[in-house]
C-alpha positions as CSV (number, residue, x, y, z in Angstrom):
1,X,113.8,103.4,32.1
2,X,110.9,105.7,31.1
3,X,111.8,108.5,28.4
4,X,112.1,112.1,28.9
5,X,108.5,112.9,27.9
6,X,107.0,110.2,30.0
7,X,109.2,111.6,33.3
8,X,107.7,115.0,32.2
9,X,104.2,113.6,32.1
10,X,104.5,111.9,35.3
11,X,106.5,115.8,37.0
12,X,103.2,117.6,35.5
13,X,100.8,114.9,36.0
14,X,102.1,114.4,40.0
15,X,103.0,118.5,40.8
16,X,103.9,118.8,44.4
17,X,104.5,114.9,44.6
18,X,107.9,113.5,45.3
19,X,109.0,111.6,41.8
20,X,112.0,110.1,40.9
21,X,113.9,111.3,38.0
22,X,116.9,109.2,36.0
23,X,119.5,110.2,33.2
24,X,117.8,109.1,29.8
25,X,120.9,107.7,28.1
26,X,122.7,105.0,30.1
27,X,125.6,105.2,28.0
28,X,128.8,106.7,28.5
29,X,129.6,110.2,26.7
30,X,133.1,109.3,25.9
31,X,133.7,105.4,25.9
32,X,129.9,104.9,25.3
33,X,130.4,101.8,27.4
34,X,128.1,100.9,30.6
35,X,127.1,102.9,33.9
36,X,126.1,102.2,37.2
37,X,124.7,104.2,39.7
38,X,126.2,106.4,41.6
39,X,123.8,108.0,44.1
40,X,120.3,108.6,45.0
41,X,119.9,112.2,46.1
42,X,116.4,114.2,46.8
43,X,116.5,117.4,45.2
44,X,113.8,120.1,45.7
45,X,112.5,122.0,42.9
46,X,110.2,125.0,41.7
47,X,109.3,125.7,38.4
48,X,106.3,127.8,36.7
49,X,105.7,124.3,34.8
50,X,105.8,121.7,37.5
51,X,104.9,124.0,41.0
52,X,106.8,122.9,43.9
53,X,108.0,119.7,43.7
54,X,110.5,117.3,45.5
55,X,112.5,115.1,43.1
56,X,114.7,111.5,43.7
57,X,117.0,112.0,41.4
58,X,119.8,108.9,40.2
59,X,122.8,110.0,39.4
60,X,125.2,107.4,37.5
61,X,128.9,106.9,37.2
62,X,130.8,105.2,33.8
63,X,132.1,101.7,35.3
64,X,135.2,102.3,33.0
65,X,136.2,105.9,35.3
66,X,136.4,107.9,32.1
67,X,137.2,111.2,33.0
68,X,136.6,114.8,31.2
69,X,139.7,116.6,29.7
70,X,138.8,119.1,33.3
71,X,139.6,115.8,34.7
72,X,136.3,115.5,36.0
73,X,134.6,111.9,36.4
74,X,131.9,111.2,34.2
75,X,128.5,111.1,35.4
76,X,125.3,110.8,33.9
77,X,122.3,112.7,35.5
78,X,118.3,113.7,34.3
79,X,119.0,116.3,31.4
80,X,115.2,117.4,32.7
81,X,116.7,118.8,36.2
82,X,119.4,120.3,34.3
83,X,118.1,122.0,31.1
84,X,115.1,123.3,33.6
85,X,117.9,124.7,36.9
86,X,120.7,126.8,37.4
87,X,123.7,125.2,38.9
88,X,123.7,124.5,42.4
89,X,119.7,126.1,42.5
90,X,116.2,124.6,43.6
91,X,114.0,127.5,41.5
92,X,113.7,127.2,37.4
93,X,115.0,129.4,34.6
94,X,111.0,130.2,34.0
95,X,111.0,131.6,37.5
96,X,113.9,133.8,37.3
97,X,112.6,135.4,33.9
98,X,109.0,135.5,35.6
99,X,110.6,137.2,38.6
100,X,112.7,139.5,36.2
101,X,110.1,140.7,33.5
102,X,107.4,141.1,36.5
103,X,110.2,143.6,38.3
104,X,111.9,145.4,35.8
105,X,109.2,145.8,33.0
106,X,106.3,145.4,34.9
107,X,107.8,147.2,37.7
108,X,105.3,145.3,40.1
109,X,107.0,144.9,44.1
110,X,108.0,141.8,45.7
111,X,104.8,141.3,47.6
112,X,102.9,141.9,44.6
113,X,105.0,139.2,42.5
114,X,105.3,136.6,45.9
115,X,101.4,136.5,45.5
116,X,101.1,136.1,42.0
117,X,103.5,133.5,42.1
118,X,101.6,131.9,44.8
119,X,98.2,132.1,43.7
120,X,98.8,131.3,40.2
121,X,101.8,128.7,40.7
122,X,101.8,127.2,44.0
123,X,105.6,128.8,44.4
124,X,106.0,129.9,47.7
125,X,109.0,132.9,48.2
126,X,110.4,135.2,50.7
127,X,110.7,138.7,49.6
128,X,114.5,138.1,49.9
129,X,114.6,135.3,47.2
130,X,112.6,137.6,45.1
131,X,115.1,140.2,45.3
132,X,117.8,137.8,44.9
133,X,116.3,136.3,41.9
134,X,115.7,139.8,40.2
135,X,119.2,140.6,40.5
136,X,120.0,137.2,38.7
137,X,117.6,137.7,35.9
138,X,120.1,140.9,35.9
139,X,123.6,139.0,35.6
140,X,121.7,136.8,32.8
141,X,120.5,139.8,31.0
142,X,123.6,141.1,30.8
143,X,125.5,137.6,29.8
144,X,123.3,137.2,26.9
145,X,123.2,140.6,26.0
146,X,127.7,139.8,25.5
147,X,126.9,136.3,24.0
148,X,124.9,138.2,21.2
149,X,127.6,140.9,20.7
150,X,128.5,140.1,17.0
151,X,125.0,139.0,16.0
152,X,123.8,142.7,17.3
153,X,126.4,144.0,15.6
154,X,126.2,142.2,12.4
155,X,122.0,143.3,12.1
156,X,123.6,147.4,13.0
157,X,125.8,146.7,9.6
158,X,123.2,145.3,7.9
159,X,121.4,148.3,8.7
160,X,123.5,150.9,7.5
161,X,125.4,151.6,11.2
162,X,123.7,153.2,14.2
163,X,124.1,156.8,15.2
164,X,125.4,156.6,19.3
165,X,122.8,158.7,21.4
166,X,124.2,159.4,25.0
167,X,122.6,160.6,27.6
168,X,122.6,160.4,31.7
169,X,120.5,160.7,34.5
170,X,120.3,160.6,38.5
171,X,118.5,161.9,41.7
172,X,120.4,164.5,43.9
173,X,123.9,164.1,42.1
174,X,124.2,160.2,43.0
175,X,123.3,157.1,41.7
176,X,124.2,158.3,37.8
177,X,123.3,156.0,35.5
178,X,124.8,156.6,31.6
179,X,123.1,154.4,28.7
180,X,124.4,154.3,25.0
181,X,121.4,154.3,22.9
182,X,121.4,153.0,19.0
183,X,119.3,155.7,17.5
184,X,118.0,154.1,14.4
185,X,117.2,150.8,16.0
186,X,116.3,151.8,19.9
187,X,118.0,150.1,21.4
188,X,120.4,149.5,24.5
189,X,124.0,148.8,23.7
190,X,125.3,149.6,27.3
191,X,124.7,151.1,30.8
192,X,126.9,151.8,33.2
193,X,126.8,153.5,36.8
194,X,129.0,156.5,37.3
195,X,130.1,158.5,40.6
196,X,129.6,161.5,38.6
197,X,129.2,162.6,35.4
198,X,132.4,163.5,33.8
199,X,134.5,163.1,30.9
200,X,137.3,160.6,32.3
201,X,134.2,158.1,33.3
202,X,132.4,158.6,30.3
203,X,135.2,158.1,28.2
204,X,135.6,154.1,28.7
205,X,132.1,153.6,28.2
206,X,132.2,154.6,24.9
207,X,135.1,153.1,24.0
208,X,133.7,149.7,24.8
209,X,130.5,150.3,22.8
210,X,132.9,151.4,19.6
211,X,134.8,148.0,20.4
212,X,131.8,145.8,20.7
213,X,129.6,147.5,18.0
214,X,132.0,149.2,16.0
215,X,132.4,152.6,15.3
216,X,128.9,154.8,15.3
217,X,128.4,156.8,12.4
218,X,127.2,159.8,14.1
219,X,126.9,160.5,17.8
220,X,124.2,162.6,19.6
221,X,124.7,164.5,23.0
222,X,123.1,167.0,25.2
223,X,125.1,170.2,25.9
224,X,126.4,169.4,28.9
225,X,130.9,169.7,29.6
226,X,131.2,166.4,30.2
227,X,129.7,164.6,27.5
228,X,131.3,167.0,25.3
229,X,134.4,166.8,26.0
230,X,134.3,162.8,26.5
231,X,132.8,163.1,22.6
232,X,135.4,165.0,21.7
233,X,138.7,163.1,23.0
234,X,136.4,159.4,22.0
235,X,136.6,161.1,18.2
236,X,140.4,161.9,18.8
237,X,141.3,158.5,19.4
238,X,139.2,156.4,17.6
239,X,140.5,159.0,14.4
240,X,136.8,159.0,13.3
241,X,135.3,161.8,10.8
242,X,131.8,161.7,12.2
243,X,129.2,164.6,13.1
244,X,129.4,165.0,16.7
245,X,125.6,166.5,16.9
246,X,124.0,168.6,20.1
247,X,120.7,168.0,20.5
248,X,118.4,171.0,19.4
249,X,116.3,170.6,22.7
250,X,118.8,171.0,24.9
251,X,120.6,174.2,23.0
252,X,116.9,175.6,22.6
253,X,117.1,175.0,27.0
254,X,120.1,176.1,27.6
255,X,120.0,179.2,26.1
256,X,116.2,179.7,27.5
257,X,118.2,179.4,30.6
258,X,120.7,182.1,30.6
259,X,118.6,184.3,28.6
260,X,115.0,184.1,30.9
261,X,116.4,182.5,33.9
262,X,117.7,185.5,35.6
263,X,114.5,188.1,35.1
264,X,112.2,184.7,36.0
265,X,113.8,184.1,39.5
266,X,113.9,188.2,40.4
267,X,109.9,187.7,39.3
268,X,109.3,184.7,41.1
269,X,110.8,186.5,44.3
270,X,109.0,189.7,43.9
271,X,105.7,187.5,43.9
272,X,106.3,185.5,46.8
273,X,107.3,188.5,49.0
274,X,104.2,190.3,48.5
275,X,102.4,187.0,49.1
276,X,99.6,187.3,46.3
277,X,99.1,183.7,45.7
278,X,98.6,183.3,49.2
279,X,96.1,186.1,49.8
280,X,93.6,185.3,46.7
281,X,93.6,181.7,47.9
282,X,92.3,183.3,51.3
283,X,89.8,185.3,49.7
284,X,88.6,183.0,47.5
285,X,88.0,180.4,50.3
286,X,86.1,183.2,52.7
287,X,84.0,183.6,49.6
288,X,83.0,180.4,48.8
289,X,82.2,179.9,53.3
290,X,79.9,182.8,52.4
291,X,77.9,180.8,49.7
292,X,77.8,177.9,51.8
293,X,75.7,175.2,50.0
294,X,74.5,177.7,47.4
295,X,77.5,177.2,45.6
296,X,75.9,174.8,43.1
297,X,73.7,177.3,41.8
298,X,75.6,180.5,42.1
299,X,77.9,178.3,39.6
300,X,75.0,178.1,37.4
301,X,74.3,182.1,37.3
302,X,78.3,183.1,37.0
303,X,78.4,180.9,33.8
304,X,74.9,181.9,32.5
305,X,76.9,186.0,33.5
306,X,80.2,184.6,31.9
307,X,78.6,183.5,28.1
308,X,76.2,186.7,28.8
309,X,77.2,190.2,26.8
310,X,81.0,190.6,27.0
311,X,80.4,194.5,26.4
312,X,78.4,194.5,29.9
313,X,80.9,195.9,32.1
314,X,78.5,195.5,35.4
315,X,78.6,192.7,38.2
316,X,75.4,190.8,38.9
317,X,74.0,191.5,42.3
318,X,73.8,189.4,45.2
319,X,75.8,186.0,45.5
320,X,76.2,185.6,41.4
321,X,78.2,188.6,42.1
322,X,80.0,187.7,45.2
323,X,80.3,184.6,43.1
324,X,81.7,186.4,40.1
325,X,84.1,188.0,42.5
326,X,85.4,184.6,43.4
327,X,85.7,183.4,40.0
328,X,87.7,185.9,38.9
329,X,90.1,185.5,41.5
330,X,89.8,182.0,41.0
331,X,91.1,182.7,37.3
332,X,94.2,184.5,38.6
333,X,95.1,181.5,40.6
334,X,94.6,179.4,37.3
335,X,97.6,180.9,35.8
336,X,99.4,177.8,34.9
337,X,96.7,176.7,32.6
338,X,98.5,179.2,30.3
339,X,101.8,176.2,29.9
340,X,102.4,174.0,27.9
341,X,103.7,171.8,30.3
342,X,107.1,171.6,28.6
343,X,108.3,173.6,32.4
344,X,110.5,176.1,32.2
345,X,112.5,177.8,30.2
346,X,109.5,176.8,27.1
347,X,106.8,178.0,29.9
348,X,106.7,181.1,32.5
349,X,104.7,180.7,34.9
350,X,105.5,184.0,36.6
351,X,105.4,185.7,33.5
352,X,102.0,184.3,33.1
353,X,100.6,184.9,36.4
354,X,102.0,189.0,35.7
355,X,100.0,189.1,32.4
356,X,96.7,187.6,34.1
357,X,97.3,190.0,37.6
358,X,97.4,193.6,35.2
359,X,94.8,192.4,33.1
360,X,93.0,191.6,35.9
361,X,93.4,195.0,37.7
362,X,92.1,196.7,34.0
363,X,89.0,194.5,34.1
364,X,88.3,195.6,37.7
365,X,88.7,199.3,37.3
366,X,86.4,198.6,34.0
367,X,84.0,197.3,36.9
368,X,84.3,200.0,38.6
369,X,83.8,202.7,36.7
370,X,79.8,201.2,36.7
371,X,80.2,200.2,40.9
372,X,78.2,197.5,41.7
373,X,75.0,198.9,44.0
374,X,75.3,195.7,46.0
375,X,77.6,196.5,48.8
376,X,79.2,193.4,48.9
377,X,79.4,192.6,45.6
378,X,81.7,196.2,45.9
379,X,83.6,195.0,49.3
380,X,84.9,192.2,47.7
381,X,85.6,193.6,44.7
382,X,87.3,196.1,46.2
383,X,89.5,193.7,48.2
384,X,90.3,191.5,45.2
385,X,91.9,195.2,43.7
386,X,93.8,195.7,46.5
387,X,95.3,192.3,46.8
388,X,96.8,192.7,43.0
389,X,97.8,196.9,43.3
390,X,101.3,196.1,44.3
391,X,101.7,193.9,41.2
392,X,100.8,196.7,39.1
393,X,102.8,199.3,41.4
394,X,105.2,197.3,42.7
395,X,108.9,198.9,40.9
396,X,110.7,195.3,41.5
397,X,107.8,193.1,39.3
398,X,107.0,195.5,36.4
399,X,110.9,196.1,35.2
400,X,111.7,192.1,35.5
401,X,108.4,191.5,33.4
402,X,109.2,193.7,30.7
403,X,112.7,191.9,30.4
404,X,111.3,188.9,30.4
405,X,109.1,189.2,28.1
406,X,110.9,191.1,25.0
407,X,113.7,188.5,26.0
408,X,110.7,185.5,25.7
409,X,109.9,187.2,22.7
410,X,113.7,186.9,21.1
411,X,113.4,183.0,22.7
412,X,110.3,182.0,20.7
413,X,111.3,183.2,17.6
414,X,114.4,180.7,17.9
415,X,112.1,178.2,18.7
416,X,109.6,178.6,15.9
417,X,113.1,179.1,13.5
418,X,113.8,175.3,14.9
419,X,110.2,174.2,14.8
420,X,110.6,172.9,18.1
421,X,107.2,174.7,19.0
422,X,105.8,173.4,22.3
423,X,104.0,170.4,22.6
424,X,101.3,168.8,25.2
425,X,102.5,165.5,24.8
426,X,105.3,165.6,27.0
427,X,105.5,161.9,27.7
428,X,106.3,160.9,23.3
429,X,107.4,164.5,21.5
430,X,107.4,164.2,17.7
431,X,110.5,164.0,16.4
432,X,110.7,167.1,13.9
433,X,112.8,167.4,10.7
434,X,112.1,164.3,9.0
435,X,113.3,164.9,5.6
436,X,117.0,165.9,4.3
437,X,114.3,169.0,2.6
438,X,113.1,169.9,5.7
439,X,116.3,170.3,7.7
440,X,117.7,172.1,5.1
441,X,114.6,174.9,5.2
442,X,115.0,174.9,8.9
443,X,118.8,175.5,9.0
444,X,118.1,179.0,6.6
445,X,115.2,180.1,8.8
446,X,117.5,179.7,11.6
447,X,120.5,181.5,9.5
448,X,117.8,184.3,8.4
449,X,116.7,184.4,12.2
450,X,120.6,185.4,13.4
451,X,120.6,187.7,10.5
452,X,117.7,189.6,11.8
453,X,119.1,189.2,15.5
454,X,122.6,191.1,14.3
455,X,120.7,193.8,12.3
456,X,118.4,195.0,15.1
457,X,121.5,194.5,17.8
458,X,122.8,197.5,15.7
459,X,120.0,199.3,15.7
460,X,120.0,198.7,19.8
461,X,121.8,201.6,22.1
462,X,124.9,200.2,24.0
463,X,123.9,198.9,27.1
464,X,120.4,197.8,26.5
465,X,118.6,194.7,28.0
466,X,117.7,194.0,24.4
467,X,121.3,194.2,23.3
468,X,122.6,192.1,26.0
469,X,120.1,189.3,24.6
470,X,120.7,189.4,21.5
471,X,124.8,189.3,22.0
472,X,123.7,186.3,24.7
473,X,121.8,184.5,22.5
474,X,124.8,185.1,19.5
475,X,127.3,183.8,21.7
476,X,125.8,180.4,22.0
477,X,125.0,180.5,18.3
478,X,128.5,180.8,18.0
479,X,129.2,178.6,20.0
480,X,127.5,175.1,19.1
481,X,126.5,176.5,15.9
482,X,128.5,173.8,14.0
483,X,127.2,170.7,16.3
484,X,123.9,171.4,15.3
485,X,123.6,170.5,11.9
486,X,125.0,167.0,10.1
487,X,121.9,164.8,10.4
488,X,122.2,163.0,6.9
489,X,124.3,160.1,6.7
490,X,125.5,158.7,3.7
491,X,124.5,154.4,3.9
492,X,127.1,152.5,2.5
493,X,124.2,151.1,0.3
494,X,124.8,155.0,-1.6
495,X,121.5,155.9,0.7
496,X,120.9,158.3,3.2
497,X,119.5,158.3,6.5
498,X,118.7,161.2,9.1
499,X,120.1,161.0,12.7
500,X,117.5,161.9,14.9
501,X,118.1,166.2,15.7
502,X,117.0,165.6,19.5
503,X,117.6,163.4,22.5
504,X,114.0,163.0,23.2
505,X,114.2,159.1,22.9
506,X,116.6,158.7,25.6
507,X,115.0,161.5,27.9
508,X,111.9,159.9,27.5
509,X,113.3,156.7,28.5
510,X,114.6,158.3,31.6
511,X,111.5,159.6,32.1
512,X,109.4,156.7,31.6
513,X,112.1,154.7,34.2
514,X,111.9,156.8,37.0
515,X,107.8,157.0,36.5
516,X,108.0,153.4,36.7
517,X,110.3,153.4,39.9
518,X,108.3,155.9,41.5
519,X,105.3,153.4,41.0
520,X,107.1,150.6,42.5
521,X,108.7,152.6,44.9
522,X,105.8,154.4,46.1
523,X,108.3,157.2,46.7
524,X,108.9,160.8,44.8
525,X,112.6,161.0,45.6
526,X,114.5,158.3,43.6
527,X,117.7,158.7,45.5
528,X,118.1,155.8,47.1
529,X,116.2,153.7,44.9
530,X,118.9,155.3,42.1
531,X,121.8,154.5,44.1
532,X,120.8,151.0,44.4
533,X,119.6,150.7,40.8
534,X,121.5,148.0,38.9
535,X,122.8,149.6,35.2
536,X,121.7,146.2,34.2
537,X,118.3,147.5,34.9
538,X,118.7,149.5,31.6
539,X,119.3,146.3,29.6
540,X,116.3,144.4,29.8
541,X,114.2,147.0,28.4
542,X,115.7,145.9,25.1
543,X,112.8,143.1,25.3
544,X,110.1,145.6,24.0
545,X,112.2,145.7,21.1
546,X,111.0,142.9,18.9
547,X,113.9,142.4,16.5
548,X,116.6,142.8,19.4
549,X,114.5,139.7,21.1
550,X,114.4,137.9,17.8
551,X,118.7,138.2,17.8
552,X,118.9,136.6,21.3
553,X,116.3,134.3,22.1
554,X,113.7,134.4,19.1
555,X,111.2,135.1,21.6
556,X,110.2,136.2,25.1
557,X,109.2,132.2,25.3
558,X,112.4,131.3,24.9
559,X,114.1,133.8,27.0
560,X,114.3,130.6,29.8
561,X,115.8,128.4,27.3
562,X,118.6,131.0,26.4
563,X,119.3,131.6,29.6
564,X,119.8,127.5,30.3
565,X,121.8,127.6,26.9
566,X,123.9,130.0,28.5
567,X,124.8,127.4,31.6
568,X,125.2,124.6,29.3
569,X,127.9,126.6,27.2
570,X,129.5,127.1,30.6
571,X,129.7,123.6,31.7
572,X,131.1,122.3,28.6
573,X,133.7,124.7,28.7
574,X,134.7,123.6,32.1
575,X,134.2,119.9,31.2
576,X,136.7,120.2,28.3
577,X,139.2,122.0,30.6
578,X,138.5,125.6,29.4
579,X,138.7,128.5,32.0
580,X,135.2,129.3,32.5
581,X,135.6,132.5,35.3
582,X,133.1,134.3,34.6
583,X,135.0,137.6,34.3
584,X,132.9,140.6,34.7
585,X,132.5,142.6,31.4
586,X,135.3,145.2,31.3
587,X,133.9,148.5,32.9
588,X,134.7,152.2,33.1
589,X,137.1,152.6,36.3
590,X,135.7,154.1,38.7
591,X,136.7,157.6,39.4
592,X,135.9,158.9,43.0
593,X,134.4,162.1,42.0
594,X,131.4,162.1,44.3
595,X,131.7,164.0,47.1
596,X,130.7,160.9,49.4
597,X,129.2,158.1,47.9
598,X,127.8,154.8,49.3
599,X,130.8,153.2,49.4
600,X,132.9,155.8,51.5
601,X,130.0,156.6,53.7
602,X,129.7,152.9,54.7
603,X,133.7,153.4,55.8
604,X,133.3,156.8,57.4
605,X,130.0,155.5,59.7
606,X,131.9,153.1,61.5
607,X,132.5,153.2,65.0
608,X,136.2,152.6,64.7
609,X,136.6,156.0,62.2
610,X,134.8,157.7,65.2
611,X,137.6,155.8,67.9
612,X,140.8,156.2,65.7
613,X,139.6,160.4,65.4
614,X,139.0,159.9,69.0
615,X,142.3,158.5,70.1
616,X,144.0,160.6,67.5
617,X,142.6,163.9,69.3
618,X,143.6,162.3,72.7
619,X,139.7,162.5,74.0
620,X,138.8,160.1,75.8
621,X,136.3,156.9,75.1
622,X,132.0,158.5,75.2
């Protein structure tokens, strides 16, 4: 018989032939007396290594009829075909983590992975194999994240705990997907797919991270009712004595929120009715028809009149001034280039478009008070001022932006107090308050902040806007003030560590996933791609993390071998008479809190709901 290497010489060196395989050791396992063949069987095969193949493989029996404890017989087949398939499957472990990685970290589509596969391979798949294969890579992501349990958890002890970061996310209320994050070390310790997000789901997920991980030494949470109460009865029952922290984004948003929401909307209304987006964008389109292909160099004079003398307060004539005109309405429209991009309540856009509209209309009547000779250079200037009167005029818009902005006034000063100024990198925010020093300076600047907020509250008369803000924005002080600060841990080394004082990891995460979606997708709305999403899904972007790979497989290389490790646990079981079910890993029970999810609306679409209302309601068959 030729030995392992030479039958994997002769697979590579023949890819695509047919080539017969047999068991290396003709020995009995048990009795380690003689075999005979069984069987001949052809067995068709693909693998990255080997292509598509078609192997004769011999299958032996022991002549003495030993049997396993499972009482199984003994047989004796190629250890090649089995270290290299699944059970009872013609496509390789290296295919299923090729089709897995490619999917969920690479995000690519199924026609996208079918061609690479064929092109660089020789593998030939339908787009249904490829799915089905993804959602395997899936099942053995998730068994070898659970085979690793108390190695993961043994390297979180090693490294002083983990703090628990929650967080959840969905499109349109369905398809919610909850992940426990381990702060310090990034990673993924569990997902799960909720109906909705509430505390009585929320709650068993958290227990089985604490029962597989051990208890977290801090946990971080957004603001939201559910996660705190599900916090807050986890603590209760798990008797632990840990900071249960709110993340200082999401209490800077959520009083943003109450406090600017309400004068935003009224000023976001008030500009649509008078339509003033709508009727610059129509009179800076007529005006740049009337330049026509001039436009290049009418450019050329506007700049050369913009970086002129800023104490002229005269028009040029002619089409530098008709394009001047435009420009300046142009620079209305441009509003948003005043964000940060951190979206509302940190930027307002309204509020922004207000300021630029009244300084606008000062600028024109400064223009005026020299009239341009050109008379339509004047027309159109003239037009422009009438377009923004009613923002100036108006009595709905100029109340709801004085609000706004002594209340966006009150907001940033709570936001500089928790140096969570605004940031253009929206996609990795720095993670501020890195020192025990730090924290501490920013926790009196934020105690000297609601100082100052109750001494000028006094000084306000009853019934103010200003007083209303202030008392809002005490309330929630008030309120969370005690979650928000906590961030050192003591190590059981006698060192200490700071929790994160944000979610931003997991909410970039989230962010990052549904970007990724979108591009495999091709579609904005993430509904039903959300709905469908496996929580698995989650799991597998633990591979980025180096030393979570190193725990599991030692390498991304290896990630096939693991996963054929994991089979060959399995069958030994079974062989020596263990029960080898593959339970699923316990889960939260699922609580029908959504209104109708997929499940029901598969049940309420059939015909015979529609004929058992129909009979019930005595009308006849349609």
């Amino acid at each position: 018989m030729a030995t392992a290497n030479k039958l994997r010489e002769r697979f590579i060196a023949l890819r695509g032939a047919k080539v017969r395989v047999e068991p290396e050791d003709g020995k009995c396992p048990l009795c380690e007396g003689p075999v005979k063949v069984q069987k001949s069987r052809a067995r068709q095969g693909r693998t990255l290594s080997h292509g598509e193949f078609e192997a004769w493989e011999t299958v032996e029996v022991c002549i003495a009829g030993c049997r396993y404890p499972s009482g199984e017989k003994v047989i004796r087949r190629a250890a090649m075909l089995i270290g290299e398939f699944p059970p009872q499957r013609v496509v390789g472990y290296d295919v299923i983590v090729y089709v897995g990685i490619k999917r969920y970290l690479e995000h690519q589509q199924r026609e996208e992975i079918r061609g690479a596969l064929e092109t660089g391979y020789g593998i030939t798949l339908s787009c249904g194999e490829v799915s089905n294969l993804a959602r395997l890579f899936l099942d053995y992501m998730l068994r070898l994240h659970k085979a690793h349990v108390k190695d993961l958890r043994a390297a979180l002890d090693s490294d002083g705990g983990y703090p628990l970061h929650i967080d959840a996310t969905g499109e349109d209320g369905r398809g919610t997907l909850f992940v426990a994050f381990a702060g310090w070390q990034r990673w993924i310790l569990g997902s799960w797919k909720l109906p909705t997000e509430r505390a009585d789901a929320i709650l068993p997920c958290l227990r089985e991270v604490a029962e597989e991980f051990g208890a977290p030494c801090a946990v971080m949470r957004d603001l939201g009712k559910a996660m705190i109460n599900a916090v807050v009865d986890f603590l209760a029952e798990e008797k632990l004595d840990i900071p249960d922290l709110a993340c200082h984004a999401h209490f800077l948003k959520d009083i943003g929120k109450d406090l600017l929401e309400p004068s935003h909307a009224a000023l976001r209304g008030a500009f649509r009715k008078l339509k003033v987006r709508p009727k610059l964008r129509m009179l800076a389109r007529e005006l740049g028809r009337k330049l026509g292909g001039a436009v290049e160099g009418v450019r050329l004079e506007v700049r050369a009149w913009v970086e002129g003398e800023a104490k002229d307060r005269t028009l040029p004539k002619g089409r530098a001034g008709i394009g001047a005109v435009r420009s300046i309405a142009q620079w209305v429209l441009d509003y948003e280039a005043d964000s940060s991009g951190n979206d509302f309540p940190f930027d307002r856009p309204y509020l922004d478009l207000y300021s630029r509209c009244t300084l606008t209309i000062k600028g024109i009547d400064g223009f005026l008070g020299s009239p341009p000779k050109d008379k339509g250079v004047l027309k159109a200037l003239i037009r422009l001022r009438r377009i923004l009167a009613p923002v100036d005029c108006s009595l709905p818009i100029r109340p709801h932006a004085r609000y706004l902005s002594e209340r966006a006034a009150l907001f940033d000063e709570l936001r500089s107090a928790l140096r969570l100024t605004p940031s253009k990198n929206k996609v990795n925010p720095p993670e501020a308050g890195t020192s025990v020093e730090e924290l501490a300076d920013i926790r009196q600047e934020v105690e000297r902040y609601v100082r100052n907020l109750k001494s000028r509250r006094d000084a306000c008369a009853d019934g103010s806007d200003t007083r209303k803000a202030i008392d809002m924005i005490l309330r929630h002080i008030e309120k969370y003030g005690d979650s928000l600060w906590g961030h050192e841990i003591e190590l059981p080394d006698g060192g200490t560590r700071l929790v994160d004082r944000t979610n931003n990891y997991p909410e970039g995460f989230f962010r990052d996933l549904k970007h990724d979606e979108r591009r495999r997708s091709g579609r904005k709305v993430l509904t039903q791609d959300f709905e469908h999403l496996p929580p698995e899904a989650a799991l597998v972007k633990n591979l980025r993390c180096a030393d979570y790979v190193a725990i599991v497989c030692g390498s991304i290389d290896q990630l096939a071998k693991s996963f054929a490790q994991l089979d060959a646990e399995v069958r030994l079981q079974r062989l020596s008479g263990e029960n080898t079910t593959q339970a699923k890993p316990q889960r939260s029970v699922e609580i029908a809190s959504a209104s109708l999810p997929l499940a029901d609306k598969r049940l309420v679409r059939t015909e015979a709901m529609k004929h058992r209302l129909r009979a019930a309601a005595g009308v006849g068959a349609a």
